[in-house]
Every structure is written in structure tokens, then in C-alpha cells.
Backbone as XML, in Angstrom:
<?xml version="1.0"?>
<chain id="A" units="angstrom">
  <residue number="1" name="UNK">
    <atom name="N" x="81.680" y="95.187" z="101.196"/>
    <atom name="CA" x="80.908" y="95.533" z="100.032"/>
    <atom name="C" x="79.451" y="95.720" z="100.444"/>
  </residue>
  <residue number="2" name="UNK">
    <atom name="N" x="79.052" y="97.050" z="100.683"/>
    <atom name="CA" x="77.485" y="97.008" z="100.556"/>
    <atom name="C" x="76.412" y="96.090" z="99.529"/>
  </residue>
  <residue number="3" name="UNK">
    <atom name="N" x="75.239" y="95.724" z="99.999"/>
    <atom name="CA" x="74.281" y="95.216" z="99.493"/>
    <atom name="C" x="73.950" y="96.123" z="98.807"/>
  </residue>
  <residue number="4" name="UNK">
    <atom name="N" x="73.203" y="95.242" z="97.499"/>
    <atom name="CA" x="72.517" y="96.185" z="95.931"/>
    <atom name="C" x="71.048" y="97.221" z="96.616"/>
  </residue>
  <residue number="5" name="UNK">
    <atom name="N" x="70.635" y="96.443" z="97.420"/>
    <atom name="CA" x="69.610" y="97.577" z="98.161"/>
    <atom name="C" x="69.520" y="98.292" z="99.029"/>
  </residue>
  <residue number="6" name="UNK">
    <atom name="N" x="71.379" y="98.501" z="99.649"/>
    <atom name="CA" x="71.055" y="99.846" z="100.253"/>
    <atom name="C" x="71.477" y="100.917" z="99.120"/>
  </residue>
  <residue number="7" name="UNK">
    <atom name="N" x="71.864" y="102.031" z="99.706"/>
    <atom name="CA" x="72.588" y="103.102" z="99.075"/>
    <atom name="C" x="73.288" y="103.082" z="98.137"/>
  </residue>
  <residue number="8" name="UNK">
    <atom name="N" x="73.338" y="103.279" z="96.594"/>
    <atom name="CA" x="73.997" y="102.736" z="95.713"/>
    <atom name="C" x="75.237" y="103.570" z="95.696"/>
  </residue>
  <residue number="9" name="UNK">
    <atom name="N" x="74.875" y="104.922" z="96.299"/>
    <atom name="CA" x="76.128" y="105.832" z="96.237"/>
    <atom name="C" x="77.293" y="105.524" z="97.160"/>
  </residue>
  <residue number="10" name="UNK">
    <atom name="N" x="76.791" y="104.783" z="98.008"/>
    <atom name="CA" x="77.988" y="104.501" z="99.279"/>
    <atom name="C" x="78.902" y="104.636" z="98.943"/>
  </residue>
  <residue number="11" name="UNK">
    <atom name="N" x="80.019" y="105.148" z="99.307"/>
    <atom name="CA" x="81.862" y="104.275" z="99.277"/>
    <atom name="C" x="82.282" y="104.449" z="100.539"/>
  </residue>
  <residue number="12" name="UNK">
    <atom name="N" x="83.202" y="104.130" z="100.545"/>
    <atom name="CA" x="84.445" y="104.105" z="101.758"/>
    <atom name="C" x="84.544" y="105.150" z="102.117"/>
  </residue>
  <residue number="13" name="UNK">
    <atom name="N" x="83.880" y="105.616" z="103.234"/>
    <atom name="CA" x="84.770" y="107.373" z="103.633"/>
    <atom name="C" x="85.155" y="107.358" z="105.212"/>
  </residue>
  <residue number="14" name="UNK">
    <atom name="N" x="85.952" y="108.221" z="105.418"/>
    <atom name="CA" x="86.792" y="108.133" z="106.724"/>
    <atom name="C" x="85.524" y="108.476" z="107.364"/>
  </residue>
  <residue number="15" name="UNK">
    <atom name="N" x="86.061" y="108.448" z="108.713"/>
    <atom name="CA" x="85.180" y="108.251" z="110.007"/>
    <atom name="C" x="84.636" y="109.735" z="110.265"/>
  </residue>
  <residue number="16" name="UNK">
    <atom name="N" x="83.354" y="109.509" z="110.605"/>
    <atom name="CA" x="82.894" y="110.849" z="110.521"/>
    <atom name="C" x="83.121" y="111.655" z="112.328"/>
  </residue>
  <residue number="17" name="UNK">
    <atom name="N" x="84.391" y="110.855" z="112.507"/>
    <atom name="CA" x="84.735" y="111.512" z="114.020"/>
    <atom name="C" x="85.583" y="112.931" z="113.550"/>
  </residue>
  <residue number="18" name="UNK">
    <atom name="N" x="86.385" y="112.908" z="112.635"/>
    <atom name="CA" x="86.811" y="113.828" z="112.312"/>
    <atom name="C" x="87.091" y="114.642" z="110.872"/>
  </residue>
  <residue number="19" name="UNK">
    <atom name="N" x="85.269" y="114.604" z="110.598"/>
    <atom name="CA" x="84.828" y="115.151" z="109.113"/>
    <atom name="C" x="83.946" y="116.578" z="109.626"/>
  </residue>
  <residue number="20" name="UNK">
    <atom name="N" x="84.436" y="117.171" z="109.390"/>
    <atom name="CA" x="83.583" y="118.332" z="108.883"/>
    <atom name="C" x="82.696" y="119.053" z="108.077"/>
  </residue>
  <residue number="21" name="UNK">
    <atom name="N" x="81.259" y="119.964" z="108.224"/>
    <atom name="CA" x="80.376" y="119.607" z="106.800"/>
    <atom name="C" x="80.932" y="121.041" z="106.787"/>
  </residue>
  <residue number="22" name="UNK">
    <atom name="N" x="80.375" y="121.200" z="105.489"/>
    <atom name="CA" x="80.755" y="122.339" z="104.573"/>
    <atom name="C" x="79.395" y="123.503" z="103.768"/>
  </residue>
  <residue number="23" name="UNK">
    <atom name="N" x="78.880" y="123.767" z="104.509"/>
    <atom name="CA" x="77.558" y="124.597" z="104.042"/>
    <atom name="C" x="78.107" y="125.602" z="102.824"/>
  </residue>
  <residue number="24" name="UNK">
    <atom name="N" x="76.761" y="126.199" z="101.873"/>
    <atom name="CA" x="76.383" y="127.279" z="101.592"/>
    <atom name="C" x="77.565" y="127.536" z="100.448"/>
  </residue>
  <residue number="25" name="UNK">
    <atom name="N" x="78.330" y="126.516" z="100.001"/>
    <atom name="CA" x="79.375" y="126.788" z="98.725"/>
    <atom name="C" x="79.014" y="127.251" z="97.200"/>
  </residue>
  <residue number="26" name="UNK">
    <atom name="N" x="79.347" y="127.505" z="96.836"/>
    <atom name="CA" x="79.056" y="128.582" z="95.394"/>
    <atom name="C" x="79.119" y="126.903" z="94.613"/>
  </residue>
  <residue number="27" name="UNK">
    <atom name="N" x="78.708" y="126.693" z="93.876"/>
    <atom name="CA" x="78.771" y="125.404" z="92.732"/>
    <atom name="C" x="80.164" y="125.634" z="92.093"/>
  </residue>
  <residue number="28" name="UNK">
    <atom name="N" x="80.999" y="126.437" z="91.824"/>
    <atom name="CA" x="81.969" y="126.604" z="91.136"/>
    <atom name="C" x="83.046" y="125.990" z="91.768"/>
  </residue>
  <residue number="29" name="UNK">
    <atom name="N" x="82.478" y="125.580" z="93.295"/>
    <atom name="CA" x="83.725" y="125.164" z="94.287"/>
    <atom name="C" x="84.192" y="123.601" z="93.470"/>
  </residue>
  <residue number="30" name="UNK">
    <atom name="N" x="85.797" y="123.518" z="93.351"/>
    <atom name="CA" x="85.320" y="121.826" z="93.214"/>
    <atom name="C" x="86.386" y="121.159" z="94.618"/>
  </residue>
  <residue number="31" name="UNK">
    <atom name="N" x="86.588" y="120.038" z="94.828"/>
    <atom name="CA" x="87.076" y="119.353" z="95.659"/>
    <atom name="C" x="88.695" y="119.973" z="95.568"/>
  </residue>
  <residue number="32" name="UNK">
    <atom name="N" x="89.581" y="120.135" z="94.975"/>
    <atom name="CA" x="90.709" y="120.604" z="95.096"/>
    <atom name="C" x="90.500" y="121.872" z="96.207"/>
  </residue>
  <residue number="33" name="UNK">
    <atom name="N" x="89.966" y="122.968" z="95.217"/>
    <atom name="CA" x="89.898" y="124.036" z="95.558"/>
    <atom name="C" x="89.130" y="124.163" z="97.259"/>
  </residue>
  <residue number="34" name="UNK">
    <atom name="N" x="88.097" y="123.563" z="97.610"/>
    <atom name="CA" x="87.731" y="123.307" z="98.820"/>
    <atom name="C" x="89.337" y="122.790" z="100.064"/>
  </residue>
  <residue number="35" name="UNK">
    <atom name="N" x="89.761" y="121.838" z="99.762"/>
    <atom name="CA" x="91.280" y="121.034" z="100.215"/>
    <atom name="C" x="92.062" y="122.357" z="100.440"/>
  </residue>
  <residue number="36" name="UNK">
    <atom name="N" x="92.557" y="123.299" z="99.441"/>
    <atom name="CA" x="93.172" y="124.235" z="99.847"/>
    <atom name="C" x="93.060" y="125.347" z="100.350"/>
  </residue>
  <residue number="37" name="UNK">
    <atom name="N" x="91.035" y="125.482" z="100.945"/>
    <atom name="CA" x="90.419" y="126.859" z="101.730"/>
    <atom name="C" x="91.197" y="126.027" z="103.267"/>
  </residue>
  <residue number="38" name="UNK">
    <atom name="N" x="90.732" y="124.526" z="103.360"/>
    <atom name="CA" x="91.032" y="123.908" z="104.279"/>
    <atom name="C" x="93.058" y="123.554" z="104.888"/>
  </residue>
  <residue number="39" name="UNK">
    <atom name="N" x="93.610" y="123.634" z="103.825"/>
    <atom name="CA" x="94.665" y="123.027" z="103.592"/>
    <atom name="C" x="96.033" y="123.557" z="105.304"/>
  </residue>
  <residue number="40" name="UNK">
    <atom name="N" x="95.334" y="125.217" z="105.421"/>
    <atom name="CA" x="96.076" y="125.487" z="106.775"/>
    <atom name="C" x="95.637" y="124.728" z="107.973"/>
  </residue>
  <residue number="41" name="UNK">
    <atom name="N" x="94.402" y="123.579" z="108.299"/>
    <atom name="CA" x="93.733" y="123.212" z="108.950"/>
    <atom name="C" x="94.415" y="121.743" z="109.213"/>
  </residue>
  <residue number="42" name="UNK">
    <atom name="N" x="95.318" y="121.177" z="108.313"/>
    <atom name="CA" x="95.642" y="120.190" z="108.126"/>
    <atom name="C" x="94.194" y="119.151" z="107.262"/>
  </residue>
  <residue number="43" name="UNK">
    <atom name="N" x="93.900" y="119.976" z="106.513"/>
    <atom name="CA" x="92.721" y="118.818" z="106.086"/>
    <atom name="C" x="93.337" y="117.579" z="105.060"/>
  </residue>
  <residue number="44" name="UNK">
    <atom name="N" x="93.052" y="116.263" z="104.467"/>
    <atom name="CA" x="93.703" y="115.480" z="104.161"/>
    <atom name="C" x="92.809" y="114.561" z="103.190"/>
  </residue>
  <residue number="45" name="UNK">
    <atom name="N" x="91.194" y="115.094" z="103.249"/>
    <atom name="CA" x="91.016" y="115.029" z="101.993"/>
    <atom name="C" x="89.451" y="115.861" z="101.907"/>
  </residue>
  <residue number="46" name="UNK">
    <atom name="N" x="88.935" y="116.076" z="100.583"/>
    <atom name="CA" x="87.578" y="116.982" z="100.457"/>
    <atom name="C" x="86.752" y="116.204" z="99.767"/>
  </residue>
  <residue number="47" name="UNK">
    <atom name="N" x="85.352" y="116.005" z="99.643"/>
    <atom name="CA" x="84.267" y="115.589" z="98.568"/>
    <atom name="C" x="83.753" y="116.396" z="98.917"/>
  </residue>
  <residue number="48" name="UNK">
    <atom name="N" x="82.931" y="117.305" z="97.531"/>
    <atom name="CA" x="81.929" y="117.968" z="96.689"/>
    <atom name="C" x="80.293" y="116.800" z="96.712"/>
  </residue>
  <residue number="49" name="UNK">
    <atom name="N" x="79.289" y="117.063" z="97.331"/>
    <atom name="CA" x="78.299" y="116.540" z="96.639"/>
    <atom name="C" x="77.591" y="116.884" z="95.942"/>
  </residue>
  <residue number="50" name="UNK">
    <atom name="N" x="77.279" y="115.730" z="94.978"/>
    <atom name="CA" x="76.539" y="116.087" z="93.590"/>
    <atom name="C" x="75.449" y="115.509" z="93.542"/>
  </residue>
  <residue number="51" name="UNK">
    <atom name="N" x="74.327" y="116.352" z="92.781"/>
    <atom name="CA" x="73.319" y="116.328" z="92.574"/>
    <atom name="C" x="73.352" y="115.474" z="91.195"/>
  </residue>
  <residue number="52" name="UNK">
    <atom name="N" x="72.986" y="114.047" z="91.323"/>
    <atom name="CA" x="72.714" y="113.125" z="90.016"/>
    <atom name="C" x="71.730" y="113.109" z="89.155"/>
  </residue>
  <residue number="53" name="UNK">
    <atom name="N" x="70.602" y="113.903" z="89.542"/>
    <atom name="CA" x="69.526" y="114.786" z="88.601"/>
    <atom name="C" x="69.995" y="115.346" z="87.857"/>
  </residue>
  <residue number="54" name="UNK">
    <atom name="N" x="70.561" y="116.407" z="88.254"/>
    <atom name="CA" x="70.597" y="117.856" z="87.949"/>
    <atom name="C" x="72.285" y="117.453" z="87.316"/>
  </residue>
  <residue number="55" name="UNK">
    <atom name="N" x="73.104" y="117.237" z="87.648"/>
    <atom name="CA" x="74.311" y="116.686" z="87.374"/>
    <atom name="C" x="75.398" y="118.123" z="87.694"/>
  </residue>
  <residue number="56" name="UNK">
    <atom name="N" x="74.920" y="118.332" z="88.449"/>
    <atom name="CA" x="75.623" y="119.569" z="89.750"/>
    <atom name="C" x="76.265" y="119.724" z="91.096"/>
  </residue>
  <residue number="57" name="UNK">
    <atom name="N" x="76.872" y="120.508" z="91.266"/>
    <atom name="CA" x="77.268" y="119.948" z="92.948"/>
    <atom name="C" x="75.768" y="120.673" z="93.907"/>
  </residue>
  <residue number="58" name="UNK">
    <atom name="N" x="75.845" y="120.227" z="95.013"/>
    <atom name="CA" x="74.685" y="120.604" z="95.773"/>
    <atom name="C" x="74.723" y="121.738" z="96.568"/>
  </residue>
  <residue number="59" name="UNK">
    <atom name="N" x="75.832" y="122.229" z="96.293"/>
    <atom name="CA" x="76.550" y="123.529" z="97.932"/>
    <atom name="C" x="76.923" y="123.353" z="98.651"/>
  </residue>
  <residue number="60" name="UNK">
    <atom name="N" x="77.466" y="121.873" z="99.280"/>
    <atom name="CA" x="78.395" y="121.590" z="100.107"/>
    <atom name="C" x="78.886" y="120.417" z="99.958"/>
  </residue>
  <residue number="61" name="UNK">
    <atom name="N" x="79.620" y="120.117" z="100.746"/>
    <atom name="CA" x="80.701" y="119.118" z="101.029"/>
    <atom name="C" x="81.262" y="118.780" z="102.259"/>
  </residue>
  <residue number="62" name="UNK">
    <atom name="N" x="82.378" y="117.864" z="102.111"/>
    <atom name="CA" x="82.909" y="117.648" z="103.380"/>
    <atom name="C" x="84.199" y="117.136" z="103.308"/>
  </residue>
  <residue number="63" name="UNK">
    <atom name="N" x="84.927" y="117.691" z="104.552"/>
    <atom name="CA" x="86.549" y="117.711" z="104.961"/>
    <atom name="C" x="86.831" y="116.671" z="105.831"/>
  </residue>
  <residue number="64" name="UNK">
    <atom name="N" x="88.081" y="116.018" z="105.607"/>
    <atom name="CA" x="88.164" y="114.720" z="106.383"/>
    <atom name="C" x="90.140" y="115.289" z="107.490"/>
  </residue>
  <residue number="65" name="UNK">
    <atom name="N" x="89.929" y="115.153" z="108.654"/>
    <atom name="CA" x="91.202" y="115.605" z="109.008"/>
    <atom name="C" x="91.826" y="114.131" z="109.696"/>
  </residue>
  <residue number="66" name="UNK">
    <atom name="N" x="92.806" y="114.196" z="110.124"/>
    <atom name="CA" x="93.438" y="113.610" z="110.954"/>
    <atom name="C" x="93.172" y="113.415" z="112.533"/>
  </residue>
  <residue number="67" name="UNK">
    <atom name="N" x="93.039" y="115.078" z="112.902"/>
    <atom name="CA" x="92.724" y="114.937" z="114.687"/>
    <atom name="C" x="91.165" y="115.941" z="115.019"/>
  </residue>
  <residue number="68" name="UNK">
    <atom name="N" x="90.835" y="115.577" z="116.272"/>
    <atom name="CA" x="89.781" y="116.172" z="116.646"/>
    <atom name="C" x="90.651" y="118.181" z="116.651"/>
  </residue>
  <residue number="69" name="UNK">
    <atom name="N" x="91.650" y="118.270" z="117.079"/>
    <atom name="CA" x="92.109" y="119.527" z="117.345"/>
    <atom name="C" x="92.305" y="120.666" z="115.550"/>
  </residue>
  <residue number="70" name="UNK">
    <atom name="N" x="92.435" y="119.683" z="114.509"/>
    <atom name="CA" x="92.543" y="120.224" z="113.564"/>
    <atom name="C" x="90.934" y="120.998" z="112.861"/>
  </residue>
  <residue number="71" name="UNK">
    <atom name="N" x="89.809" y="119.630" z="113.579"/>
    <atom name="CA" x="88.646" y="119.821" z="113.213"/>
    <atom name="C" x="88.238" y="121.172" z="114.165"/>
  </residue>
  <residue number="72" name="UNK">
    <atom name="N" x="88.691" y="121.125" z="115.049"/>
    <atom name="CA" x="88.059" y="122.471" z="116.081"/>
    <atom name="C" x="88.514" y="123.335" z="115.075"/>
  </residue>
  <residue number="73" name="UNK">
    <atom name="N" x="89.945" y="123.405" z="114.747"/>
    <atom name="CA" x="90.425" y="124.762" z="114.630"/>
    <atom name="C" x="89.902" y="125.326" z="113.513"/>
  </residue>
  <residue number="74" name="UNK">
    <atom name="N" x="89.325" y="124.355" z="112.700"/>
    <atom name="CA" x="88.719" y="124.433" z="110.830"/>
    <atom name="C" x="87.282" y="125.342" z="111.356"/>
  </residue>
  <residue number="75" name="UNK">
    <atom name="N" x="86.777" y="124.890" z="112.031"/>
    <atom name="CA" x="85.327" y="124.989" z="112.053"/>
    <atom name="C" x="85.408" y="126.738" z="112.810"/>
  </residue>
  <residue number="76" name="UNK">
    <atom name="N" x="86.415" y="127.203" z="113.917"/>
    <atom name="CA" x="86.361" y="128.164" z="114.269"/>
    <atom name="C" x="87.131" y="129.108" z="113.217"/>
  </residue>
  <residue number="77" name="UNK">
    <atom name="N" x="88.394" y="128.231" z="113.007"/>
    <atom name="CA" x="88.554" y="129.629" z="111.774"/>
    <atom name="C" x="87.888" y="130.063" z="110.526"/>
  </residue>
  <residue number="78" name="UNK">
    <atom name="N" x="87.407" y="128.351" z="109.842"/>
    <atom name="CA" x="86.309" y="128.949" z="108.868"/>
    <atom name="C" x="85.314" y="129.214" z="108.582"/>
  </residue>
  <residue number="79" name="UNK">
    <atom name="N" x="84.274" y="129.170" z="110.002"/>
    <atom name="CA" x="82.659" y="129.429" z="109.554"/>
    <atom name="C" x="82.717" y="130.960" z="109.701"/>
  </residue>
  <residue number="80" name="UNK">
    <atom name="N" x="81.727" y="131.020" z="108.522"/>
    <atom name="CA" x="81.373" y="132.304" z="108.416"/>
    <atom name="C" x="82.217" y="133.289" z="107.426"/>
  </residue>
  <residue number="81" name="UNK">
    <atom name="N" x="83.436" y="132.158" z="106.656"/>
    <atom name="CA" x="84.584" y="132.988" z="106.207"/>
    <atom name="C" x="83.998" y="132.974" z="104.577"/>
  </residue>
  <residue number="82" name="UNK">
    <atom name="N" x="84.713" y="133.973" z="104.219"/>
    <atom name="CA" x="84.355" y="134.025" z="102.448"/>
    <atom name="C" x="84.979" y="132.863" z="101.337"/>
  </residue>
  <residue number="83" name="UNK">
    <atom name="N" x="83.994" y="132.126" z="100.367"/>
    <atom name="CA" x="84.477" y="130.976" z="99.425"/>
    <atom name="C" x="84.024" y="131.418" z="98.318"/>
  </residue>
  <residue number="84" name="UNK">
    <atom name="N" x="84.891" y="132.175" z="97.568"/>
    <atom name="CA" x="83.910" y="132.565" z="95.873"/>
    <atom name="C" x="82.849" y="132.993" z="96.122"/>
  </residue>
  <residue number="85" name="UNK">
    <atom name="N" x="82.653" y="134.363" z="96.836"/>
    <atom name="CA" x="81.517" y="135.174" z="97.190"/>
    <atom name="C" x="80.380" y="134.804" z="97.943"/>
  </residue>
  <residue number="86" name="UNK">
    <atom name="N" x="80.589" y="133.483" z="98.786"/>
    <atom name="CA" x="79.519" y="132.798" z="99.929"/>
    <atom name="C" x="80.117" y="132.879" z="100.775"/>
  </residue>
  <residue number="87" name="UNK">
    <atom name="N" x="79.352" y="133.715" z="101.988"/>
    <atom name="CA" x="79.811" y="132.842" z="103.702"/>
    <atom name="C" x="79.014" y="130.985" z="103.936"/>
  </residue>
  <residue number="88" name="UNK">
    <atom name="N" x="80.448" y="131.020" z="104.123"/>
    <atom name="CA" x="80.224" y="129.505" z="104.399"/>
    <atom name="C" x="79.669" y="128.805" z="105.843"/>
  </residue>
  <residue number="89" name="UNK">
    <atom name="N" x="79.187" y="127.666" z="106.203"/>
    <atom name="CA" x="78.818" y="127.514" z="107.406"/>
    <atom name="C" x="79.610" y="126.161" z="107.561"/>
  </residue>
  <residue number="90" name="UNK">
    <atom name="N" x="80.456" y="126.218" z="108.575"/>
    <atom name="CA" x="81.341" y="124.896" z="108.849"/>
    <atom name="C" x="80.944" y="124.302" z="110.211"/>
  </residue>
  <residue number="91" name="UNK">
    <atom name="N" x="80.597" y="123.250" z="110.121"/>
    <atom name="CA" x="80.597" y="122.318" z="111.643"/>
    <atom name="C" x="80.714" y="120.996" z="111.471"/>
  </residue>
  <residue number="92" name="UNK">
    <atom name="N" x="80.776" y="120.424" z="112.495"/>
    <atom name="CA" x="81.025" y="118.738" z="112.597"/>
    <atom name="C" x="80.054" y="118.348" z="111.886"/>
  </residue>
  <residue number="93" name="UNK">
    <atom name="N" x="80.561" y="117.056" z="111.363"/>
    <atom name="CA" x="79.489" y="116.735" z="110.408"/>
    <atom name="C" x="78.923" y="115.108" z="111.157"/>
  </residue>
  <residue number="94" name="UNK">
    <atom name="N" x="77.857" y="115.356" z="110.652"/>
    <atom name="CA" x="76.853" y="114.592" z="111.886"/>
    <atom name="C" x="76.310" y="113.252" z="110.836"/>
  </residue>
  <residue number="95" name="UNK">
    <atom name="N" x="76.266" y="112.000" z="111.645"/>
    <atom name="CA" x="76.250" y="110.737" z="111.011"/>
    <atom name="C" x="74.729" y="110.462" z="110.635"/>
  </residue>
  <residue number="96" name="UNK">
    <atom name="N" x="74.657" y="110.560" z="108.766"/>
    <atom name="CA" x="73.299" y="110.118" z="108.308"/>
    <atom name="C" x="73.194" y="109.096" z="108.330"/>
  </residue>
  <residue number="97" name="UNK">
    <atom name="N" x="71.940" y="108.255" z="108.788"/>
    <atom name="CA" x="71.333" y="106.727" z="108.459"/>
    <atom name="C" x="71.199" y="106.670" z="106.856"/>
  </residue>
  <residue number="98" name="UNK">
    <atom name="N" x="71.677" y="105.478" z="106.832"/>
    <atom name="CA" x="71.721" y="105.043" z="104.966"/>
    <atom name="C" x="69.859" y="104.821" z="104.771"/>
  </residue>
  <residue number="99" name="UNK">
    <atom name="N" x="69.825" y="105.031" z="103.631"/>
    <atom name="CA" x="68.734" y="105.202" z="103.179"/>
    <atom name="C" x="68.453" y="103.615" z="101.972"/>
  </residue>
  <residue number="100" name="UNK">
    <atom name="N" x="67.455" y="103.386" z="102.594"/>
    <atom name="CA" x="66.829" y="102.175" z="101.505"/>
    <atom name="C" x="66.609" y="102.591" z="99.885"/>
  </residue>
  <residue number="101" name="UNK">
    <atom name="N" x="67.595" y="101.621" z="98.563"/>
    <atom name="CA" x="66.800" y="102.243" z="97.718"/>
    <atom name="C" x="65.951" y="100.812" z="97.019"/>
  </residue>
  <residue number="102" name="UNK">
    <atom name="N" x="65.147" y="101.331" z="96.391"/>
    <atom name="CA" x="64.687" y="99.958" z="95.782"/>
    <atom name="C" x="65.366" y="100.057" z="94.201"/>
  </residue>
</chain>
């Protein structure tokens, strides 16, 4: 259980050894629909991030797979590919430091 003063958004998410980020998505994308651009990739699960201001998604997200070989194959077959009229930008997704909130 995280502490009340870090990150209130935290949860549980798989290991970011084999997560993929998800650039440049149209807002209309939601987490299903992302799962099944991914779904030939073996992906196994998706989050949408949202903007808690604005109460929107932000334009990307991220894909969680099983193996490093599924993540190669995602990132070469889908960057650059069409999602509801955006080229998308796919790569490994790289580990943020949690952020202090008060």
C-alpha cells in the first residue's frame, strides 16, 4: 500500500519490462479499443491516461505484454501505423520516478 504522500494515483501495474508507451492517440481511443489495435501482438492488458483537470484522456497510453519478443514485434509493427486518423508513436515505455504530492 503506498503512503498518503506519494502519488495518489498509483496502482498496481505490471512491470514496465514489458510495457509499451503509446503516443499521439486521438481522445476517442478508449482502453478496449487500444487492446485490440494491439491484440495481434499478444498484448494482455491497455490503460488510457487521463487528464483529472480536464476529465479527458491525455493521447496516450500503455500496453502491458507477456514477453520481451511480443513487445519488439508491437513497437515495429505499430509505430507510425494509423489509430482513428493519428500516426501513432510506439516504444518501450521508460520508468517514471513517483512524484511527491502534498
Amino acid at each position: 500500500m503506498a503512503a498518503p504522500w506519494w502519488d495518489s494515483e498509483y496502482k498496481d501495474r505490471s512491470s514496465l519490462e514489458y510495457r509499451v508507451y503509446v503516443g499521439n492517440l486521438p481522445y476517442s481511443v478508449d482502453e478496449q479499443t487500444l487492446m485490440d489495435y494491439f491484440a495481434d501482438y499478444g498484448a494482455i492488458s491497455a490503460e488510457i491516461a487521463w487528464d483529472s483537470e480536464m476529465g479527458r484522456p491525455r493521447g496516450f497510453g500503455f500496453v502491458n505484454f507477456e514477453d520481451n519478443e511480443s513487445v519488439n514485434a508491437a513497437i515495429h509493427g505499430m509505430n507510425g501505423q494509423d489509430i482513428g486518423g493519428r500516426k501513432v508513436t510506439v516504444a518501450r515505455a521508460q520508468m517514471r520516478p513517483r512524484r511527491w504530492r502534498a
